[in-house]
N, C-alpha and C positions, 0 to 999 in steps of 0.2 A: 509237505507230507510228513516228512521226519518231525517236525516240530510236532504235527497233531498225533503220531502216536506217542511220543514222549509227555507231552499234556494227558494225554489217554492213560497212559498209563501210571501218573504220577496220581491223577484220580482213582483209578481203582488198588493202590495202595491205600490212598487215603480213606476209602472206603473202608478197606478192610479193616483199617487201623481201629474206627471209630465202632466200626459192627464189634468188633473185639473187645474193647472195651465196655459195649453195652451189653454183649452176651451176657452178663452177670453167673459165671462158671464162677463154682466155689474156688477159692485161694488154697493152695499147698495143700499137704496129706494131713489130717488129724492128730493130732499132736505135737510136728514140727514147731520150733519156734525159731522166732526172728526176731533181735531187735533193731533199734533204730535211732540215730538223734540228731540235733540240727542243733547249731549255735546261728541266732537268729539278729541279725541288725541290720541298720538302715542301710548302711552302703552296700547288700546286694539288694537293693530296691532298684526296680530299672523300670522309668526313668527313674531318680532319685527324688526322695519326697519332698515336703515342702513345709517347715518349721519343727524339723525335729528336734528335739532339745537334745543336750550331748548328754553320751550313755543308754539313749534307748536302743536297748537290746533284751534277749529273753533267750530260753531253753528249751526247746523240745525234745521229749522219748516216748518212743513205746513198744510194746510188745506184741509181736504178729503169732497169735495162734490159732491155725487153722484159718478159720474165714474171720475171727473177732481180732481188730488191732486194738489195745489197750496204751493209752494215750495221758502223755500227762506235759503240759503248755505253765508256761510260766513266762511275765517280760514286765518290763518297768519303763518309767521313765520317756511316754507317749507324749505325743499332742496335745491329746485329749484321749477320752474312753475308747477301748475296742470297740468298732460295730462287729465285728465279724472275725473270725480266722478260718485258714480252710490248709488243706494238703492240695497241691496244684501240680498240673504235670509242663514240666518246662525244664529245662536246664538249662546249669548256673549263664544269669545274663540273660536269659530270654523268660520271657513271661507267656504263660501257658491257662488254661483250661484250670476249674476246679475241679476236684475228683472228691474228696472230703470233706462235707461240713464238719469241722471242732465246734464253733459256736456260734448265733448269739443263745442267750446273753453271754456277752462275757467279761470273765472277771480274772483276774489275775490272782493265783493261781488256779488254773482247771484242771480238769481231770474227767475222761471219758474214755467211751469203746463205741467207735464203728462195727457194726454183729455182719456186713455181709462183703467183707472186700475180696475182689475176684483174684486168680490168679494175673491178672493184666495188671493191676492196679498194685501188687506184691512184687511182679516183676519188676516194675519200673520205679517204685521205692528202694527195690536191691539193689539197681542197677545205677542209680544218682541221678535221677532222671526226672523226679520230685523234688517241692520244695514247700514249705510252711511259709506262709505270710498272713500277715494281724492287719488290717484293714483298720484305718479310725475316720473320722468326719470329713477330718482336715486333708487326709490321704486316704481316698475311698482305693483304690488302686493296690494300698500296702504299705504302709510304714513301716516295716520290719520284716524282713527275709529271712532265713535258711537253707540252705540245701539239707536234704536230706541224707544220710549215709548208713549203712549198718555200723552196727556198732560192735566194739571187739570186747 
């Protein structure tokens, strides 16, 4: 009996969790800014990738205003080409959910704006709970991590 309301209720957190972050509520008050950045490489990749070459690493920042993040990716020294990168929600060591397509195509260096990120999706970039990974052929999964942080 304990067992099923403790599962019972670990589900409707989970519910909640996921409705939240779909509600799509505008992010912060209008003109607020935030920024943000991530030193990105392969050893926080989990599991760890598979033929990385030494020195693949890269940069990310950007700027949260209002509901637009303004975004700019930079990394070297891959497998092979990016297919993808995204902002994902997970903390460090654990592997999460995408929340933000970055790219394709992609190219090193990028630069873009997400136009509708919620407050759910603001919080949990303030709060370290985010992290940027570059996905390539050879490591569909992630060849290059970050955690996310604000930035001072």
């Amino acid at each position: 009996m304990r067992r099923t309301i403790v599962l019972g209720g670990i589900a409707v957190v989970a519910v909640l969790v996921v409705t939240s972050l779909a509600s799509g509520r505008p992010s912060q008050k209008v003109g607020s800014v935030t920024k943000f950045s991530a030193t990105i490489n392969a050893g926080q990749v989990v599991p760890h990738p598979k033929g990385t070459q030494a020195g693949a690493s890269g940069q990310f920042t950007a700027t949260l205003t209002g509901t637009t993040l303004k975004w700019t990716l930079a990394y070297a020294h891959l497998s092979g080409p990016a297919t993808a990168a995204h902002i994902h929600w997970g903390a460090r060591g654990k592997n999460g959910i995408a929340l933000v397509a970055l790219c394709p195509p992609c190219k090193s260096p990028l630069r873009g704006a997400a136009t509708a990120v919620t407050d759910d999706v603001a919080a949990l970039m303030a709060g370290g709970k985010t992290y940027v990974n570059v996905h390539t052929a050879r490591n569909e999964e992630g060849e290059i991590r970050g955690q996310i942080r604000v930035a001072h």
